[in-house]
Rosetta silent file (secondary structure, phi, psi, omega in degrees, C-alpha in Angstrom):
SEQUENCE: XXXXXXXXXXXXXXXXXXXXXXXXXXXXXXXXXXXXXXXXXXXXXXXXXXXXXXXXXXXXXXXXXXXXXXXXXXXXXXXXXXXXXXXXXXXXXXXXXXXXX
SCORE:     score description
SCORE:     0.000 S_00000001
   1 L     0.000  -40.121  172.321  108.159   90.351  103.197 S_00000001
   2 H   -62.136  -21.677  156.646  107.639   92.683  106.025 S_00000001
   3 H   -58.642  -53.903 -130.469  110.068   95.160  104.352 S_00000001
   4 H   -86.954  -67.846  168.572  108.532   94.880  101.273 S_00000001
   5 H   -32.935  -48.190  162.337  104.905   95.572  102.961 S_00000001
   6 H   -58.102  -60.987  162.794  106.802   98.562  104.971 S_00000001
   7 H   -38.213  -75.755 -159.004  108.211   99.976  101.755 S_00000001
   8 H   -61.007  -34.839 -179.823  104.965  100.296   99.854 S_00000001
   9 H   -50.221  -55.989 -177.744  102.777  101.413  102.859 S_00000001
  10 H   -46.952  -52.563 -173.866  105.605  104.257  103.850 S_00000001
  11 H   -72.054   -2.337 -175.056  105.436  105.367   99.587 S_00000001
  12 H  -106.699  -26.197 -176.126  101.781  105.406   99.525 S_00000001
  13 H   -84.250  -87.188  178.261  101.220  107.645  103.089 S_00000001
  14 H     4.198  -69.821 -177.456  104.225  109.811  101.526 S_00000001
  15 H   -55.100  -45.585 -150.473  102.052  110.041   98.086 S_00000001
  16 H   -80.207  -55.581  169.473   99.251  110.374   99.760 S_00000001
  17 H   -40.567  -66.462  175.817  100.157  113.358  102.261 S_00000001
  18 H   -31.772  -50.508 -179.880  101.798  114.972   99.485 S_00000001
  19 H   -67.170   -0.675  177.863   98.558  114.845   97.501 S_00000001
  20 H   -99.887  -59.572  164.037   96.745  116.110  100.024 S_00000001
  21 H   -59.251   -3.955 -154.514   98.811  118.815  101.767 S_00000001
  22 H   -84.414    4.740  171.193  100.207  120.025   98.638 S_00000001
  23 H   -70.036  -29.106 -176.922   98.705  123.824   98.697 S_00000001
  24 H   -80.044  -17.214  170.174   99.873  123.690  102.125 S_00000001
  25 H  -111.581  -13.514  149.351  103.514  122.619  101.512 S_00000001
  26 H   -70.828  -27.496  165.427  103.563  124.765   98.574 S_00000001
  27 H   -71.250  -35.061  179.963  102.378  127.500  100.865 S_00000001
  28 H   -83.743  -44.911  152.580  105.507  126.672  102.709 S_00000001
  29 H   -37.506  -58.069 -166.498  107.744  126.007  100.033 S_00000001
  30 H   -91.797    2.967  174.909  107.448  129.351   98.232 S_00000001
  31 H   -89.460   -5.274 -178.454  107.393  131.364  101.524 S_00000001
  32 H  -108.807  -23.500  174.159  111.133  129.680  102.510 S_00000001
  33 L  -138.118   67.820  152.397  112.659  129.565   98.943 S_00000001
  34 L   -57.255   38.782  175.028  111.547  132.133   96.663 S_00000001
  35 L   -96.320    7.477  166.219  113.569  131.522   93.589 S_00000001
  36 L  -130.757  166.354 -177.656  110.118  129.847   91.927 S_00000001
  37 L   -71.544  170.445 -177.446  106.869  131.005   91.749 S_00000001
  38 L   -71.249  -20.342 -153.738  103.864  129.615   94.245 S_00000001
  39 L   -88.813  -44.259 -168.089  102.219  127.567   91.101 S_00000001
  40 L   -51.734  -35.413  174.254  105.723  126.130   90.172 S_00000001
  41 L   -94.744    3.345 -177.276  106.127  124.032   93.706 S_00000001
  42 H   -84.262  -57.380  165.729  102.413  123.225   94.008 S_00000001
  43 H   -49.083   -7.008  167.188  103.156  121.202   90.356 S_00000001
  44 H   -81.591  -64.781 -164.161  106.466  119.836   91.810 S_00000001
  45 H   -61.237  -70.768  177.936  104.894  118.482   95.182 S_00000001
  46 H   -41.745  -39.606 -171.984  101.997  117.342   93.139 S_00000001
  47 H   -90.818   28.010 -170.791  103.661  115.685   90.287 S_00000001
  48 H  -122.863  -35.963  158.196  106.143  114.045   93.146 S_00000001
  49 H   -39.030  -57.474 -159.834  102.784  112.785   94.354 S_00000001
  50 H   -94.760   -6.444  167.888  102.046  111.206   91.575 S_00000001
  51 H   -85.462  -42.767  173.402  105.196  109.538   90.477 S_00000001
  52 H   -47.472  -73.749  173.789  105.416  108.104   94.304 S_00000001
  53 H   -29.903  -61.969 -164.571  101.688  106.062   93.454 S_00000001
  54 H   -67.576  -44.854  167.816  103.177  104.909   90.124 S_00000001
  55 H   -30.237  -78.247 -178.411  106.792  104.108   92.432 S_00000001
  56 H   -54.228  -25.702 -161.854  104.393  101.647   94.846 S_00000001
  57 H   -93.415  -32.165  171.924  102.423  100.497   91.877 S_00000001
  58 H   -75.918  -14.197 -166.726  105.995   99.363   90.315 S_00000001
  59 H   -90.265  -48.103 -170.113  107.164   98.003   93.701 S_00000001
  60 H   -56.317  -43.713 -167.302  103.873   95.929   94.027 S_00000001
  61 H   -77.666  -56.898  164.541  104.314   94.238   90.247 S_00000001
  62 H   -23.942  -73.601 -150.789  108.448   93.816   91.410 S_00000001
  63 H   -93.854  -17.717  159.744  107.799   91.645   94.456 S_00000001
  64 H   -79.127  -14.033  174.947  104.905   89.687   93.176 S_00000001
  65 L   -93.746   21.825  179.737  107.247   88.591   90.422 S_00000001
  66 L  -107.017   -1.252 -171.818  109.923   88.260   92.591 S_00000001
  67 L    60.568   29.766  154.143  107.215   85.676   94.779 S_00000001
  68 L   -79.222  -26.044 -159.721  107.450   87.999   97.554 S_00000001
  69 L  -106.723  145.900  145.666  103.512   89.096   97.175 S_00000001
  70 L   -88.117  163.945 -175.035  100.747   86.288   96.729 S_00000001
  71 H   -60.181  -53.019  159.752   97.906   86.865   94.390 S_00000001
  72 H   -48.117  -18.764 -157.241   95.486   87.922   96.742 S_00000001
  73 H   -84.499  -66.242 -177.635   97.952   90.244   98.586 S_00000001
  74 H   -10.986  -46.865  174.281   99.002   91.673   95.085 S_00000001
  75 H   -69.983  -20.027 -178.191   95.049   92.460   94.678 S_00000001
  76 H   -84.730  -41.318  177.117   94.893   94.255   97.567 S_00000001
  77 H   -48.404  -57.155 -178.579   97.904   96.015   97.034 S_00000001
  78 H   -54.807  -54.657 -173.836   96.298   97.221   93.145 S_00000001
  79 H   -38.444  -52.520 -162.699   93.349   97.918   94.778 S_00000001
  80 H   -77.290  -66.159 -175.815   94.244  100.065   97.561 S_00000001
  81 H   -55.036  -33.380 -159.198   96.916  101.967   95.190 S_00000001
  82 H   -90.710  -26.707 -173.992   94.776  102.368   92.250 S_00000001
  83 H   -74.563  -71.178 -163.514   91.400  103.460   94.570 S_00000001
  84 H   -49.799  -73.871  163.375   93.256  105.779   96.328 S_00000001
  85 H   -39.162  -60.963 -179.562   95.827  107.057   93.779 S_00000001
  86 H   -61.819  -69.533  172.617   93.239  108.139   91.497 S_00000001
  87 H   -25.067  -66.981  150.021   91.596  109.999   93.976 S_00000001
  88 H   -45.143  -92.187  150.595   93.946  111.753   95.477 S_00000001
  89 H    40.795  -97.171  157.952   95.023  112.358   92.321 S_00000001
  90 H   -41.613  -51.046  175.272   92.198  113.829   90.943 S_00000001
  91 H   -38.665  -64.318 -164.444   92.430  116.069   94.166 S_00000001
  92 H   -72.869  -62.368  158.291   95.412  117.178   93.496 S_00000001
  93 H   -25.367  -56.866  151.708   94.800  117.877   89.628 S_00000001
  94 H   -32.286  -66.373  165.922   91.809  119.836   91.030 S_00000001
  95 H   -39.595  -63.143 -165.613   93.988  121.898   93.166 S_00000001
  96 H   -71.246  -42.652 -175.270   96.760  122.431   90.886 S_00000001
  97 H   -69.528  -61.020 -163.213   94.233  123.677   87.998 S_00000001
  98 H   -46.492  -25.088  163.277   92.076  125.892   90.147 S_00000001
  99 L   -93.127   39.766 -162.765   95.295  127.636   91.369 S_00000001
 100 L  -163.571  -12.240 -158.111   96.991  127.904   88.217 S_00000001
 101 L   -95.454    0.000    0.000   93.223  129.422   86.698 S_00000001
């Protein structure tokens, strides 16, 4: 269970840095590999964001049916990915249009 807890915490700080940082690792990205444009990796790192949140949100629904997660944990687990994930999120969506505009 302590893997399992380890797992999703590691893919949600992952999502979540991405979703935070990503003008800033897109700033980094297109100044070390220019064979894409700056817009093209800000929508990579972002949409890499957002597949990690749905990744933990599939991991949480795995190990409670696998009876690794209890019901309560499970809630916390939705909670915390779903408050969070939309925000950042939303951040990031923000970001990516306003540079793209």
């Amino acid at each position: 269970m302590i893997r399992a807890n380890v797992l999703i915490f590691s893919v949600l700080l992952l999502a979540t840095v991405l979703g935070v940082y990503a003008q800033d690792i897109e700033y980094f990205l297109s100044s070390n590999f220019n064979n894409l444009s700056p817009f093209v990796w800000l929508a990579v790192v972002t949409v890499s964001s957002w597949f990690l949140y749905v990744y933990a949100l599939v991991l949480v629904f795995f190990f409670t049916w696998k009876g690794m997660f209890k019901k309560n944990q499970f809630l916390v687990y939705l909670f915390v990915i779903l408050g969070v994930g939309v925000l950042i999120s939303l951040w990031s969506l923000f970001v990516l249009a306003m540079s793209g505009g």
